[in-house]
N, C-alpha and C positions, 0 to 999 in steps of 0.2 A: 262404707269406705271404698268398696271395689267400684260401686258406682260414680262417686266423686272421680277416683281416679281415671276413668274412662271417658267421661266428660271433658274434665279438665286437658285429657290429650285431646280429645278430637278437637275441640275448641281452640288451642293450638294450632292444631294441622289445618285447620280451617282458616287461620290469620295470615297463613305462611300462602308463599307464592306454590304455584300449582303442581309444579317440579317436583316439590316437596310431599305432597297428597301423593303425589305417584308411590311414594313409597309404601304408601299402604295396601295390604297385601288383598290380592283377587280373590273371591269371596270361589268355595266348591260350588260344582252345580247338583243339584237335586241330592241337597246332602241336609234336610228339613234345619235348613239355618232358622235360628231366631235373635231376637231383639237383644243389643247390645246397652240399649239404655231404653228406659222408660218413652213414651211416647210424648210425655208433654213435654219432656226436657227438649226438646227440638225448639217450642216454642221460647226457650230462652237462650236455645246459641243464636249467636250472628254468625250470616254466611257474606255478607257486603264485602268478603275480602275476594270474593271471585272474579279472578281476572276477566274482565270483558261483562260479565251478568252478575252484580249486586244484587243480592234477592233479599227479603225477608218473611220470614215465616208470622203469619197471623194468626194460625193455631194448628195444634195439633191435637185432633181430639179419635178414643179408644171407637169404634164401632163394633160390636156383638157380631159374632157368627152369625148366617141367615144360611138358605137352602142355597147348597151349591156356593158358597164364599164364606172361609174363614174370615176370621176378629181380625182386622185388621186398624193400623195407623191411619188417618184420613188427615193431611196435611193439606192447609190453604194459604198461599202465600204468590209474591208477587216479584219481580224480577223490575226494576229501575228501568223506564218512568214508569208503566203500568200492564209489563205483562202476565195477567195474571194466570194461573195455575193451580192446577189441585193434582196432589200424589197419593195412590195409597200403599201402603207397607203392609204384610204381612208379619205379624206379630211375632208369627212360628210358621215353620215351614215354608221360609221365604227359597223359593229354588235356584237364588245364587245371581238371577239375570234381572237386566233392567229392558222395561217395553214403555215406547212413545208413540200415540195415537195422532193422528194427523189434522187438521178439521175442514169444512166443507164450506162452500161458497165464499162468502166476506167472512166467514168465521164470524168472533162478537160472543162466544159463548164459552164456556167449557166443557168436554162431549166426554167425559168418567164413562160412559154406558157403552163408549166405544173398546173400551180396556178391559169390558167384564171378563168375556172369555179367557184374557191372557192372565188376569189376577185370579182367576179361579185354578189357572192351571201353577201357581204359585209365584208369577213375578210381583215384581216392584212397578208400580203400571202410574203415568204420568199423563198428562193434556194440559193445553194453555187457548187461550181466547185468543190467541196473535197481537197481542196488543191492545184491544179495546173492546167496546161494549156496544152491540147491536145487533137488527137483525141481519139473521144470517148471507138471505140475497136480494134484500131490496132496501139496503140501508149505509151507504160510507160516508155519512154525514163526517167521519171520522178523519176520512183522509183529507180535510181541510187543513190536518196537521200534519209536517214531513217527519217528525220522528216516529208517529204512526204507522207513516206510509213505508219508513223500512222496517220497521216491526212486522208488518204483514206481507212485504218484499221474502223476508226470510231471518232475520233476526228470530223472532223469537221463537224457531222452533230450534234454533242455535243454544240460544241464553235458556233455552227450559230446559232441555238435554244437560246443560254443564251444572245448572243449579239442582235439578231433581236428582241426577247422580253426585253431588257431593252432599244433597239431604241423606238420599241413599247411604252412602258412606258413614255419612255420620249415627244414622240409626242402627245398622248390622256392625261396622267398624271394621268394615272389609269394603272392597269397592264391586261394582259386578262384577261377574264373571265378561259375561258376553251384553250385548245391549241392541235393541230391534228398535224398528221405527214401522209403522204401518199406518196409511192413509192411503183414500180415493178421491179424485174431483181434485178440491185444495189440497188435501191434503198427497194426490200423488205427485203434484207437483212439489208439494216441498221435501220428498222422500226425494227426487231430482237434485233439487234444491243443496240437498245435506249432501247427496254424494258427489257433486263439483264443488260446491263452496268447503265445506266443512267433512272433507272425507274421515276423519278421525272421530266424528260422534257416536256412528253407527257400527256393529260388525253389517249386521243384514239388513237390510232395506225392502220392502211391498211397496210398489208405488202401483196404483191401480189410476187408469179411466184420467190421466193427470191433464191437469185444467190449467192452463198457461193464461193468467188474468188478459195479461195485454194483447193477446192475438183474439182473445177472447172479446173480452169486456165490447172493445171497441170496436172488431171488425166481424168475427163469425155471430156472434151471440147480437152484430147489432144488424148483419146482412140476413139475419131469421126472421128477426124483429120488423125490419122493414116490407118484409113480403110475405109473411105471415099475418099480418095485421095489417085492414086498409085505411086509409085517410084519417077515420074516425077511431083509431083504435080497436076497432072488432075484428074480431078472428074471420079470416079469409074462407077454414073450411069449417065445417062444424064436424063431429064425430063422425057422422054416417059417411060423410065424405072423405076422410081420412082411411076409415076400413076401405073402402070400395076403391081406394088407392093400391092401401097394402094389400089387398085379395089380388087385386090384378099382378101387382111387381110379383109376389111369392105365386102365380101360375104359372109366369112364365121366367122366371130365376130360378125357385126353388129347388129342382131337378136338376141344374148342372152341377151338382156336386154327387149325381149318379142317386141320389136318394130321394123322396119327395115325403119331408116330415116336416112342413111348416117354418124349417132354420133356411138361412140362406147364410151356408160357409163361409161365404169370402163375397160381400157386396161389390166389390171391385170387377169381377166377372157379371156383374146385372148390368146392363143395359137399357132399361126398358124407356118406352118413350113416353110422356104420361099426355101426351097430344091424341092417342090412342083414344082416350078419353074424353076428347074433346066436345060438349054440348053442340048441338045444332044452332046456330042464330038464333036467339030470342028462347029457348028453352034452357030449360034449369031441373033437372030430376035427380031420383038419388041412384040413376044408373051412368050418370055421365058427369065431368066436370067444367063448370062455367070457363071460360078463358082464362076468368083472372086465377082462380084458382090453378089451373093450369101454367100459366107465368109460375105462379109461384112456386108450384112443384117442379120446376124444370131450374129455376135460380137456384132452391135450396140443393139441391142434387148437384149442381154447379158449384157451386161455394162463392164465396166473395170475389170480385175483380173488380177491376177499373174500367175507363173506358176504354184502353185501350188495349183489353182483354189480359192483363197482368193479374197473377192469382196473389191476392192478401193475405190468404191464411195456406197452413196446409193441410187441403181437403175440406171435406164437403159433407152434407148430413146424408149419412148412408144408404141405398135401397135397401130400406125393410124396416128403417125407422120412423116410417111414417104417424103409428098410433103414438108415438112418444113427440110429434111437432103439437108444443106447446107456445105460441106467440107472445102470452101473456106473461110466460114464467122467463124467458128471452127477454123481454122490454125491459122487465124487474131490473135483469141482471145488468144489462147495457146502461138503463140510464144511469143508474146510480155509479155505476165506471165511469160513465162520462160525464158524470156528474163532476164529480170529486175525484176521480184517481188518474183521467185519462193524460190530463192536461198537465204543466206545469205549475197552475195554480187553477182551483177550484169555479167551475163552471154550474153553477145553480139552477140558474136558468135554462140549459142548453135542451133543447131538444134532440132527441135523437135523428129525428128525420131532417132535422140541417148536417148534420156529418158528410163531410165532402170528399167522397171516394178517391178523388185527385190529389187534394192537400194535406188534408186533417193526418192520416197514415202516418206522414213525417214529423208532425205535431207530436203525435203521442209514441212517437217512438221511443225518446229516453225513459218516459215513464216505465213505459213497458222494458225498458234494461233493468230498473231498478226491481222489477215483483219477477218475473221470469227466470227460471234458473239459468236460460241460453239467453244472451240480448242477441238482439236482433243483429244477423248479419255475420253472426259467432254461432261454431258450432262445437257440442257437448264434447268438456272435456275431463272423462273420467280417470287419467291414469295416474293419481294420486289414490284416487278411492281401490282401481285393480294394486296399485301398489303393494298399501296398505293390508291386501287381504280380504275386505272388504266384497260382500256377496249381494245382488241385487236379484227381485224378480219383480218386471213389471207386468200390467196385466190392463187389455183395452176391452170393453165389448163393442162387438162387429157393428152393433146395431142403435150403436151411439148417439141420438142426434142432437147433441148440445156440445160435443168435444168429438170433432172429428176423429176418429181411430186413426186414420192416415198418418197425423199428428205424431203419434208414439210410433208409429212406426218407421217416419221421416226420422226423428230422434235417436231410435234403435240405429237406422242405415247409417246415420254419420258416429255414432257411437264404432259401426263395426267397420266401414270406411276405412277410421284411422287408428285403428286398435288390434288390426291385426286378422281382420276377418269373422265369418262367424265360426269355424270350428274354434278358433283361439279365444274370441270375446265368450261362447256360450260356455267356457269353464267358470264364469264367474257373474255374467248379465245375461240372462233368458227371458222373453218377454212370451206371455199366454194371449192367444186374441179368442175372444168367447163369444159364439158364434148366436145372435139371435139376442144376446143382453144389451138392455140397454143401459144407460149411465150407471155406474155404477152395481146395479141391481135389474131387477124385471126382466120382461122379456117373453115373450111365449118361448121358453129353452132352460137348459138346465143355467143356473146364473147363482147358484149357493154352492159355495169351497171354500177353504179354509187351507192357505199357503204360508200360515205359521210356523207348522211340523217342517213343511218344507223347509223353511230358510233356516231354520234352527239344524236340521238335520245335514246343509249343506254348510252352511258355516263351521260348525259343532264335528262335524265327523264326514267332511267332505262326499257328500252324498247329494249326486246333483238333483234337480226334482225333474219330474217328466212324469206323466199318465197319473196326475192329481185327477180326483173324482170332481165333478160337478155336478148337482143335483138341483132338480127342479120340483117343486112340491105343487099339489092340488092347492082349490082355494083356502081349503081348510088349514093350510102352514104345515099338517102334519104327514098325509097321505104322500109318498113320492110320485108321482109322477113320470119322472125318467133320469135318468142316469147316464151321465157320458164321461169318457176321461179328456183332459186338458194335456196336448203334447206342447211343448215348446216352438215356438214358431221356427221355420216355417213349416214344419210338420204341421201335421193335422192328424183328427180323427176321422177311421172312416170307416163303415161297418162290414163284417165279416160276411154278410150276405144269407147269415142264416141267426137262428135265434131271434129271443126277444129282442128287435130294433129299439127301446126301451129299458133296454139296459147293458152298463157299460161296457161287463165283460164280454160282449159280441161285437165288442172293437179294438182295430189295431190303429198302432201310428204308422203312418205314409210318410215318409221323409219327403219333403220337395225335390223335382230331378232339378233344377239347377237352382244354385243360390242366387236370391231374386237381391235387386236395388232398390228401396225405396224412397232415394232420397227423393225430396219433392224440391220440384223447382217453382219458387213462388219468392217473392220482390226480397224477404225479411231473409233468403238462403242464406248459408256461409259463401261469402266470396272466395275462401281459397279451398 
């Protein structure tokens, strides 16, 4: 009977307008909540009365404890027209909060393996495909359809958010307490995404390494593409030639940051010139680099432009990211942007090396309004999400070369431009740049942390983060390697002059002596 009774109200609260749900009281945190109704009964409420996200649940079936993850709810279900999603619920010992994981390139999947950590540590943990079915970065057969194409604009990390927290609701009969969002690449873009459009889904937000499709798709990932790969498609350098790059920038970089350990701090201080390089007439060895190769390391290092030296993106593949120029993994991304997503309507045929650095830009600029959390021309405005309460930490690696670092940090400058500066913006948006990591991960550097505890700990009990560990592991995944802490930018770490140089307690944070600007000046700026 109690169960009846419990059903029958949520199912209620679940008809009624949204207003009304609010009444339902915030669940404690780390108070080993459990299951306010059976697990399959989800599969027979309807949740279609949610305003903006009509979802429905396809099943919901019990999972067994395994090593390291309680028995939990494993819910499958879909958000109107098709974004699909899977959630899991902790049976017992749910700790009160709700976590949404973000996804990577075109998305086209659901990434559960991204939410382990956070479901082991007792949340309600969700993911959604954006909308559609494919793969991840060489595939938008999809965006031949416009309600796709704002599905994966930013929709449905919107309608997952409001439907997976009202599953939520319905299964404990309390709403979260608190509620987190974490993603890199796509996904730190839509962590952006959620704190201008939709500041009220998230308390906290990790946007890592965030990947802006339209600056992307079309113009950095397609200005790699084109001088990374020659006429025929073949890769420009081959490995050896790559190292024999990266050995030379890190001889003569790597030391202005006062220490010589293979990182380079802050590529923006490199210089180097890769004409140094340069083969003799008619020779090719693997001590020197052909012309064209050369071209091409001096573009990519340059970043996109016009002819008439007007910069298209902001910033450029960074000195020291060299081992990570990948031409082939570039093309993937580009054509199929410019395939299907760049244009107003779906280009199949389109080659990448017809894109016309003079005109095409203007072309695809609405597009790129619609997937970007800033349109072009517009700059970030967060002061509904600072409002709100709402806590952010983003996070770039130095050594990026598929998502220029520059990028976030142009985005940071106009973030704190007009918000009050950075001692006033850094109460509540911190950004980490991780020095020697590449996209997301890799890197010969420490590029493994774990900025969860953080944001939970700054949200939760205002405790800002600063001196996060970062480690770096042997081949074997297990061995450490080295250990550094992460200061908030512009600070840095920088080591004590004594001690293991290898581990992190023989470093302090350096504060920057003056607060630096990074807005970038390039075609797509804010005009005012």
């Amino acid at each position: 009977m109690r169960l009846f009774l419990v059903l029958a109200s949520l199912i209620s609260a679940l008809a009624l307008p949204s207003a009304t749900m609010a009444q339902v009281t915030a669940a404690k945190t780390d108070a080993n909540l459990h299951a306010a109704i059976e697990c399959s009964a989800l599969g027979s409420m309807s949740f279609v009365g949610i305003p903006g996200a009509p979802a429905s649940v396809i099943s919901a079936t019990i999972v067994p404890a395994t090593d390291g993850m309680g028995e939990h709810c494993h819910v499958v279900g879909y958000v109107a027209p098709q974004v699909g999603f899977e959630i899991n619920l902790p049976t017992k010992g749910w700790n009160g909060r709700y976590f949404q994981t973000g996804c990577g390139g075109l998305c086209g999947m659901i990434r559960m393996e991204e939410c382990s950590d956070a479901q082991a540590e007792g949340f309600a943990v969700a993911a959604n495909n954006m909308g559609h079915v494919g793969h991840f970065w060489r595939d938008a057969l999809w965006g031949g359809t416009k309600d796709l194409r704002n599905d994966f604009g930013g929709r449905s990390t919107h309608v997952t958010a409001l439907a997976a927290k009202s599953i939520v609701s319905a299964y404990y009969g309390v709403h979260p307490a608190f509620s987190y969002f974490r993603g890199c690449s796509t996904g730190g873009r839509e962590g952006l995404y959620e704190a201008q459009h939709h500041p009220e889904d998230f308390d906290g937000i990790i946007a890592g390494d965030p990947a802006f499709p339209g600056r992307l798709g079309a113009i950095s990932n397609n200005w790699d593409a084109n001088h990374l790969l020659d006429d025929t498609n073949k890769p420009v350098f081959t490995n050896a030639k790559l190292e024999l790059l990266n050995h030379a920038v890190l001889e003569e970089c790597d030391a202005i940051d006062t220490l010589k350990d293979g990182i380079i701090e802050d590529p923006r201080r490199c210089h180097y010139d890769p004409r140094k390089l340069k083969c003799n007439t008619g020779v090719d060895n693997s001590g020197c680099l052909t012309e064209a190769q050369v071209r091409a390391a001096i573009a990519l290092y340059q970043g996109p432009v016009n002819t008439k030296g007007e910069k298209l993106a902001p910033g450029a593949a960074p000195f020291g990211s060299e081992l990570a120029w990948d031409g082939n993994n570039r093309l993937s991304i580009a054509s199929s942007y410019l395939k299907y997503l760049a244009f107003a309507e779906p280009r199949p045929d389109f080659n990448y090396r017809n894109f016309n650095w003079e005109t095409d830009p203007a072309l695809v600029r609405d597009q790129t309004a619609l997937y970007d959390p800033v349109a072009p021309g517009t700059a970030p405005d967060l002061f509904a999400f600072h409002a709100k309460g709402g806590r952010m930490i983003a996070y770039h690696g130095w050594a990026d070369p598929g998502v220029p670092p520059q990028s976030l940090l142009d985005y940071y400058g106009q973030v704190v431009s007009r918000q009050g500066g950075y001692t006033s913006v850094q109460d509540w948006f911190r950004v980490f740049m991780i020095s020697g990591m590449h996209h997301c991960r890799g890197g010969d550097a420490p590029n493994k942390f774990d900025f969860l505890p953080a944001i939970m700990a700054w949200v939760e009990h205002a405790q800002a983060p600063d001196g996060v560990i970062a480690t770096q592991y042997a081949d074997d995944g297990m061995t450490v390697k080295r250990t550094r802490p992460l200061f908030a930018y512009p600070a840095v770490a920088r080591y004590d002059g004594k001690g293991d140089v290898n581990d992190a307690a023989n470093w302090h944070r350096l504060a920057s002596e003056k607060m630096p600007d990074d807005r970038f000046d390039w075609s797509w700026a804010p005009k005012d």
